[in-house]
N, C-alpha and C positions, 0 to 999 in steps of 0.2 A: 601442488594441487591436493596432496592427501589432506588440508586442511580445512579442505569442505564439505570432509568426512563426521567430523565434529561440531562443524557449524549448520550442517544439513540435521543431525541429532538436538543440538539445540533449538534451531529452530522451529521443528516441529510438536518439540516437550511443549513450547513457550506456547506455542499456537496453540493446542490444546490449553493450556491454562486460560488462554483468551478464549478460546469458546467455550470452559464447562464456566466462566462468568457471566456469555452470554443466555448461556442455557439455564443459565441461574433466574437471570432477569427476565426472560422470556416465561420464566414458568409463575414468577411471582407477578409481570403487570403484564404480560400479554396469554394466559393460559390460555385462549379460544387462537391464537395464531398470530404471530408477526403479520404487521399487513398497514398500508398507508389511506389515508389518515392516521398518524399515532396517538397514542392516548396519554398525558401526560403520567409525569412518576414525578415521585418528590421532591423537592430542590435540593435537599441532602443527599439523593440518591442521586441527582443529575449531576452534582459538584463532584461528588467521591468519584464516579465513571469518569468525569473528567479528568480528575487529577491523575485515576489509574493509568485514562491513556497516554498521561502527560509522561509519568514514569515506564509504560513501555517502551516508550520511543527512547528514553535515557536508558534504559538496556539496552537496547536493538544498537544505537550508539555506541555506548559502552562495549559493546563484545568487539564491533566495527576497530575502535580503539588499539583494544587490547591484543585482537588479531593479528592485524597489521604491523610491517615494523615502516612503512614510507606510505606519505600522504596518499598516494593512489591503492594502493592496496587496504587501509583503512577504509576507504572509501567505497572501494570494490566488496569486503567484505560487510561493512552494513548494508549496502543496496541486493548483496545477495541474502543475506539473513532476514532483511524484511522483505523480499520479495517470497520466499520460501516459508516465514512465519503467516504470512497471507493468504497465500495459496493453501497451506495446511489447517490454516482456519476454518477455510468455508469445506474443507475435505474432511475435519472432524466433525462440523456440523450436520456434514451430507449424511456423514455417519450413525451417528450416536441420535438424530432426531430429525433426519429424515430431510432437510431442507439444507438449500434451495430444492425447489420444484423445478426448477431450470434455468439456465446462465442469464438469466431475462427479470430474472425475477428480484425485484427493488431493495436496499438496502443500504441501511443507516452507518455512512464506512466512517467516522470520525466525528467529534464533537466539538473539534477548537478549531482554530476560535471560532468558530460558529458550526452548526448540523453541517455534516457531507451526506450527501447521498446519491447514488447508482445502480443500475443494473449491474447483479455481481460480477459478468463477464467486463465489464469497464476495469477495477481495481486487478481483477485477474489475469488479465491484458498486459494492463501495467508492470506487474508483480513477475511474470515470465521475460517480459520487457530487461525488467531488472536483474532477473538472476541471470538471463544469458548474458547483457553485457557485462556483469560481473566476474564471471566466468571467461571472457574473452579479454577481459583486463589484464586477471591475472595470468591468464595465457600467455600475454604480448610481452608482460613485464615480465614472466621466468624465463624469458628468451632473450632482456635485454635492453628490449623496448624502454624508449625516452619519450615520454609522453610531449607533443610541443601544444600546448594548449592557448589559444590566442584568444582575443579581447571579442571577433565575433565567435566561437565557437561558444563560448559562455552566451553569449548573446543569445542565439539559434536554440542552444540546451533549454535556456530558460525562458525562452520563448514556448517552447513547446511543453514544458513543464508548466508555465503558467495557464496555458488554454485548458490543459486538462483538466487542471486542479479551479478555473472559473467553471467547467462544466457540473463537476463536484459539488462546489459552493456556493452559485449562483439562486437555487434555490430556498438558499439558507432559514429567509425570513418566512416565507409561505411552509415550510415545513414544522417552522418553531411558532408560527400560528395554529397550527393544528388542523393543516390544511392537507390534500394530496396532491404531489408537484407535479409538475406539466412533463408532457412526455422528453427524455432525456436525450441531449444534444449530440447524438451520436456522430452528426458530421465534423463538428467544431470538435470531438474527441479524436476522431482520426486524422481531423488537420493536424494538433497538437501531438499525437503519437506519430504520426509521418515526420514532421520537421524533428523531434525528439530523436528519433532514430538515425533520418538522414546525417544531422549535424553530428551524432555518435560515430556513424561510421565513418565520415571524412576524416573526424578526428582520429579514428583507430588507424584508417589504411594509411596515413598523414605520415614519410619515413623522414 
């Protein structure tokens, strides 16, 4: 466990890194305030952000990787480093410039393949979602635990993974029109984090 000692320190460097970029961008095309409707920015600047976040996620992987020495604990480690590099995002933002204004408040969470966007407490949800069952992975597994993972428990996972992430993306094209999106699917998010969870924990309590 003392290994999330290190990954708790990187993850939150990292996350700073991701938001003194956002703090970047925010100061050169939104200096009056983040806020929806957005306004567009260059296609060079919209590609290189993209690219950026394409290579976080190959970190966040990458550490996952290198952490781990068995397919679960690989696993357990990237979902707790980006659940912690996320969470410590919008906590240096809170920081350094004030915003969000509260867990409610709308935001641009990824750009591929098409705009995501959420109220912050949605991806925040998520992201605690993550590190604790991370943490309870590698609890089960320092103890010995055999994971037995069957054909529906993948089913159920990514079931509920999927709902979330259509709440995310669903907006995609009215956002990338330069439009402000319709009030956000909070029900259809707590169906998808319910079955997400539930099917976690059969899997974990599963002897």
């Amino acid at each position: 466990m003392r290994i999330f000692i290190p990954l708790s320190f990187f993850s939150l460097a990292f996350a700073l890194v991701e938001a003194a970029v956002v703090i970047y961008l925010r100061q050169l095309y939104y200096p009056e305030g983040f806020s929806f409707p957005m306004k567009p920015i260059p296609e060079n600047i919209l590609f290189m952000e993209m690219m950026r976040e394409a290579a976080t996620m190959g970190i966040l992987i990458s550490v996952g990787l290198i952490a781990g020495r068995s397919a679960w604990r690989k696993f357990a480690f990237f979902m707790y480093c980006f659940g912690l590099w996320d969470i410590g995002y919008y906590l240096w933002l809170k920081l350094f410039i004030g915003w969000p204004a509260s867990f409610f408040e709308p935001d641009i969470l990824f750009l591929l393949p098409v705009a995501w966007w959420g109220p912050v407490l949605a991806p925040v949800i998520v992201a605690i979602s993550l590190c604790m069952s991370a943490v309870l992975i590698i609890r089960r597994v320092e103890k010995g635990w055999k994971p037995l993972l069957k054909k529906l428990d993948i089913f159920w996972i990514a079931l509920g993974a999927g709902i979330i992430l259509y709440t995310f993306m669903a907006d995609a094209k009215i956002i990338e029109a330069g439009m402000a999106p319709p009030p956000y699917r909070w029900l259809l998010f707590a169906i998808g984090e319910g079955i997400g969870l539930t099917a976690f924990a059969g899997l974990l309590l599963r002897r």
